[in-house]
C-alpha positions in Angstrom: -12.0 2.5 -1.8 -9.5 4.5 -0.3 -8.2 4.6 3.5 -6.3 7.1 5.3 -4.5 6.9 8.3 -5.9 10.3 9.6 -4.7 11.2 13.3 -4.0 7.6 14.0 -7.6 6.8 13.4 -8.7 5.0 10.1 -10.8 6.9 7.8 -12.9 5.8 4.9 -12.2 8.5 2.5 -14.8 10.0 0.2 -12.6 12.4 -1.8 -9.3 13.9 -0.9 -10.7 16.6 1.4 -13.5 14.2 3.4 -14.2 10.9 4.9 -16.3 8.5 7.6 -14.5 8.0 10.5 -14.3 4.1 10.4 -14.7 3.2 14.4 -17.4 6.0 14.4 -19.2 4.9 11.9 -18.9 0.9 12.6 -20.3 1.5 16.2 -16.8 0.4 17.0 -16.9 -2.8 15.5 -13.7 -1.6 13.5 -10.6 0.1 13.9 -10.0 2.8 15.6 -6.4 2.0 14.2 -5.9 0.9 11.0 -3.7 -2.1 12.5 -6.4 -3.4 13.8 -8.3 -3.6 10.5 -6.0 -5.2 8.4 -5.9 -8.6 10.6 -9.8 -8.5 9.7 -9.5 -6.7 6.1 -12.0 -9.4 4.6 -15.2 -8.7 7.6 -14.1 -4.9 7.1 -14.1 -4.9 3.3 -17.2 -6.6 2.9 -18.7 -3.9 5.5 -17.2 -0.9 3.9 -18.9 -1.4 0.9 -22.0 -2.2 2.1 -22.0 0.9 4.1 -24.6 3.5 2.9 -24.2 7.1 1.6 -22.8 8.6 5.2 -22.1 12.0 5.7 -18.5 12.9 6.0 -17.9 13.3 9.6 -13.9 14.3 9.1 -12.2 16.9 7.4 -8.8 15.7 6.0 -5.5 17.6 7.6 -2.8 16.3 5.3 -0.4 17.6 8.5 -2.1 14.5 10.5 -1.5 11.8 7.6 0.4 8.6 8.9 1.4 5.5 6.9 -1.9 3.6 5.8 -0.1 1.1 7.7 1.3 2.7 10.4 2.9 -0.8 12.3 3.9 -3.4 9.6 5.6 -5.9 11.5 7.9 -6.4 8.6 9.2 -4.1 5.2 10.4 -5.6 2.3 12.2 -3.8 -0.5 13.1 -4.9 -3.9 16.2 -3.9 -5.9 16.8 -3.7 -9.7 13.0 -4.3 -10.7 13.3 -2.1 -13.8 15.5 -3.0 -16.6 16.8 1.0 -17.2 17.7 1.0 -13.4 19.7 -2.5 -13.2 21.7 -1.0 -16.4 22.4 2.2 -14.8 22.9 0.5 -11.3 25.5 -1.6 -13.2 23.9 -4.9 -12.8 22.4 -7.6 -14.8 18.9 -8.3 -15.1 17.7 -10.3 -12.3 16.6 -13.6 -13.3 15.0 -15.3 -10.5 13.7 -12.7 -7.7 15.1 -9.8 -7.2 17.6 -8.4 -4.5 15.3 -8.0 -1.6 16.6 -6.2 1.7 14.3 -4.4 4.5 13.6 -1.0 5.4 13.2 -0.7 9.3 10.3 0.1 11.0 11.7 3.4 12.5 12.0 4.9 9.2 8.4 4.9 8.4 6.6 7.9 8.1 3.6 9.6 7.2 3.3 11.5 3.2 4.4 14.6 3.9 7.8 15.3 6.2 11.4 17.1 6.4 13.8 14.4 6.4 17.4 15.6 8.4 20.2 14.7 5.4 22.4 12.6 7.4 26.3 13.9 7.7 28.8 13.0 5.3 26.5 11.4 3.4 24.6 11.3 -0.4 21.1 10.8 0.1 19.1 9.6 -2.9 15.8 9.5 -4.1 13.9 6.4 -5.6 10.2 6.5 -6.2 8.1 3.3 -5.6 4.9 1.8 -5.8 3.8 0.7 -2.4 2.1 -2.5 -2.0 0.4 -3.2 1.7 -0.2 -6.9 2.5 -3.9 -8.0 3.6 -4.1 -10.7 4.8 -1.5 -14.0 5.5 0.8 -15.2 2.4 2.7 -18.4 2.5 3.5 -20.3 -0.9 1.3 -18.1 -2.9 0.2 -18.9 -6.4 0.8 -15.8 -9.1 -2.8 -16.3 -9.8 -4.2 -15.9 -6.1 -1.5 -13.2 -5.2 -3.8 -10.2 -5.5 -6.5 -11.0 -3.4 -3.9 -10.8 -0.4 -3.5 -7.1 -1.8 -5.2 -4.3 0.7 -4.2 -1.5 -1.5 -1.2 0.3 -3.1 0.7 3.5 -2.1 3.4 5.5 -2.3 6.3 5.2 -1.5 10.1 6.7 -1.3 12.6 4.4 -1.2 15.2 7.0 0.3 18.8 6.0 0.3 22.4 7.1 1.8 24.5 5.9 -0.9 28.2 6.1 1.3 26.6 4.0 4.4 25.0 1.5 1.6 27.8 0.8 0.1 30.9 1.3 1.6 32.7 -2.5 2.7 33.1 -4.7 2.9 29.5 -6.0 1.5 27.1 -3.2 1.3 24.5 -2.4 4.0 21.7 -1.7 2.2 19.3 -2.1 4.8 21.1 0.7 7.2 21.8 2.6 4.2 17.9 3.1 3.6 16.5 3.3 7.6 17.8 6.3 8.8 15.2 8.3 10.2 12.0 9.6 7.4 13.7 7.4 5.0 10.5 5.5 4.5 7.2 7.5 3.7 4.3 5.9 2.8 0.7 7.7 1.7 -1.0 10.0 1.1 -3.5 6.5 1.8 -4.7 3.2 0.7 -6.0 2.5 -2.5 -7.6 -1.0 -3.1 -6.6 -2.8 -6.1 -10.1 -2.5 -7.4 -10.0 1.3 -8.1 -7.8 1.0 -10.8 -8.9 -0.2 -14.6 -5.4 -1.9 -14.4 -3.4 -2.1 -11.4 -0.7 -3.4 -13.4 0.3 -0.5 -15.0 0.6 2.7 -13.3 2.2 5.8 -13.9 5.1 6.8 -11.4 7.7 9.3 -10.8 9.3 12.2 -8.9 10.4 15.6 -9.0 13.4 17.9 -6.9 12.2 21.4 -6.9 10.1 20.9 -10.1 12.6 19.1 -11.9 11.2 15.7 -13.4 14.0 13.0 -12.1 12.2 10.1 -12.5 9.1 8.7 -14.8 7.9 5.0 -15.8 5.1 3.0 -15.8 5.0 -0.5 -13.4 4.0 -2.4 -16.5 7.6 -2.4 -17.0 8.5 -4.0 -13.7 10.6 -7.1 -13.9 8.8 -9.2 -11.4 5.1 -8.0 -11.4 3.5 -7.7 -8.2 2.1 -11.2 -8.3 5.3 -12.3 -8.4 6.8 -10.7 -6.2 4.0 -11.8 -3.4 4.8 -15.0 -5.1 8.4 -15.3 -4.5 8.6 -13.6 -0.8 5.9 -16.2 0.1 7.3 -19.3 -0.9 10.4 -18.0 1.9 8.3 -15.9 4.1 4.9 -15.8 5.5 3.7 -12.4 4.6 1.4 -10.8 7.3 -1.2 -8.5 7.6 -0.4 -4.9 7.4 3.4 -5.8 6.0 4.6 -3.4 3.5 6.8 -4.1 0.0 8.6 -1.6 -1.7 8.7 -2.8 -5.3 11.2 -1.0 -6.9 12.0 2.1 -8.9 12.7 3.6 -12.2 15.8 4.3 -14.1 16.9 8.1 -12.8 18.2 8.1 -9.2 21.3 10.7 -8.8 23.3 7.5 -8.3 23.2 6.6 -11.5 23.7 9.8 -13.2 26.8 11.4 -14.9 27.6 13.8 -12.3 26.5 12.2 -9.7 23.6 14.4 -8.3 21.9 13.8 -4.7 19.9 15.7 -2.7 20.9 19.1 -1.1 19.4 20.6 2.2 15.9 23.4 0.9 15.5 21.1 -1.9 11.9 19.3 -1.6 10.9 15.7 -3.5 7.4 15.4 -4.9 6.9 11.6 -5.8 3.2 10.8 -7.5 1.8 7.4 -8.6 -1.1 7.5 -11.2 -4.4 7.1 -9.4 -2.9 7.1 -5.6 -1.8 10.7 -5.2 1.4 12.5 -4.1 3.9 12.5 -1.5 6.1 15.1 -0.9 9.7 15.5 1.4 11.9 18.5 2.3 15.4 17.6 3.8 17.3 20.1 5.9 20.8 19.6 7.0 21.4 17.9 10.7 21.6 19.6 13.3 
């Protein structure tokens, strides 16, 4: 199934245009908010797809798309996940997890937004599948990680290469949090859509140039481990959201040096989830 935050309200969508408004069509016994539904995700699961052949009582407005999980009490990214993107990045192969830093909450936005470039800055793009936490993770097994999977998205990992890494240690954390840096959507799609959610297409284009294309198969640390290692540190929670990595391609790692310049607009897509899209303007 698929979920959209539509107008702050969950909806159960039916194709990209349509869906059932969840708290409508519960008899309020879920949502409105998707927040609400991920600390029950199992009760609401079960009723979702029990729910008969409804019609579509809401007309999807991508202009009112939020993050599907629009209050994550904590973000989680994950550096140097791809092979091609450690070598260009300069670094090793991670051997136990990966660099892990957070995205704060502020940045979070909806799919589609104009991001202000910050000043002085090079902003960079990094394309990422999403993955949204369902329900509580501590000391996960690889083999039981999934079924605390709500659903996958995507994601932009967007990063201000001078505030991340000027000393003396790098700030990654500030360096990827200022404001739109974090879009999430279009919406949710549970792990059981997909023939293999293991190995998706992703990638993203600057004004219809093709910057960035691989396949999550080729992730380092799959997303069972991942879940895996976070939880044998931190208890994941309900609604959190993990940024798992990107591709080999960011204008970091290029020869020139390319970033993104104010008109220019970033189309990211994942294979079976959909496509986000970003236009940066300069700051006021």
């Amino acid at each position: 199934m698929r979920i959209a935050n539509h107008n702050e309200r969950a909806v159960l969508l039916s194709s990209d245009e349509a869906g059932v408004d969840v708290h409508t069509a519960s008899a309020g016994r879920f949502g409105p908010d998707l927040p609400s539904i991920y600390g029950n995700w199992d009760d609401f699961t079960a009723w979702a797809r029990a729910l008969p052949g409804n019609a579509d009582d809401v007309e999807i407005d991508r202009s009112l798309l939020g993050s599907p999980s629009p209050a994550p009490r904590q973000i989680f990214a994950i550096g140097l996940n791809y092979s091609a993107h450690a070598k260009e990045s300069g670094f090793e192969e991670p051997e136990h997890l990966p660099p892990v830093f957070t995205k704060y909450v502020s940045a979070l936005t909806g799919p589609d937004t104009t991001v202000e470039l910050p000043k002085g800055g090079n902003t960079d793009w990094e394309v990422e599948l999403v993955v949204i936490v369902g329900k509580v993770a501590s000391n996960v097994a690889t083999t039981d990680a999934w079924a605390h999977v709500a659903g996958l998205s995507v994601g932009q990992d967007i990063s201000e290469r001078v505030s991340q890494l000027r000393g003396p240690a790098p700030q990654f954390g500030l360096g990827k949090s200022f404001p739109g840096f974090a879009p999430v959507g279009p919406w949710l799609v549970t792990p059981d859509e997909f023939s293999n959610p293991d190995d998706l297409e992703l990638g993203c284009s600057l004004d219809g140039e093709e910057l960035q294309k691989g396949r999550t198969s080729e992730l380092i640390f799959s997303i069972p481990e991942l879940i895996h290692g976070l939880s044998e540190t931190v208890t994941l929670l309900p609604g959190d959201i993990i940024f798992t990595g990107t591709p080999a391609g960011v204008g970091l790692g290029r020869t020139p040096q390319r970033f993104i310049q104010s008109g220019e607009t970033l189309v990211s897509h994942i294979e079976g989830i959909g496509e986000i899209t970003q236009t940066f303007v300069s700051t006021r």
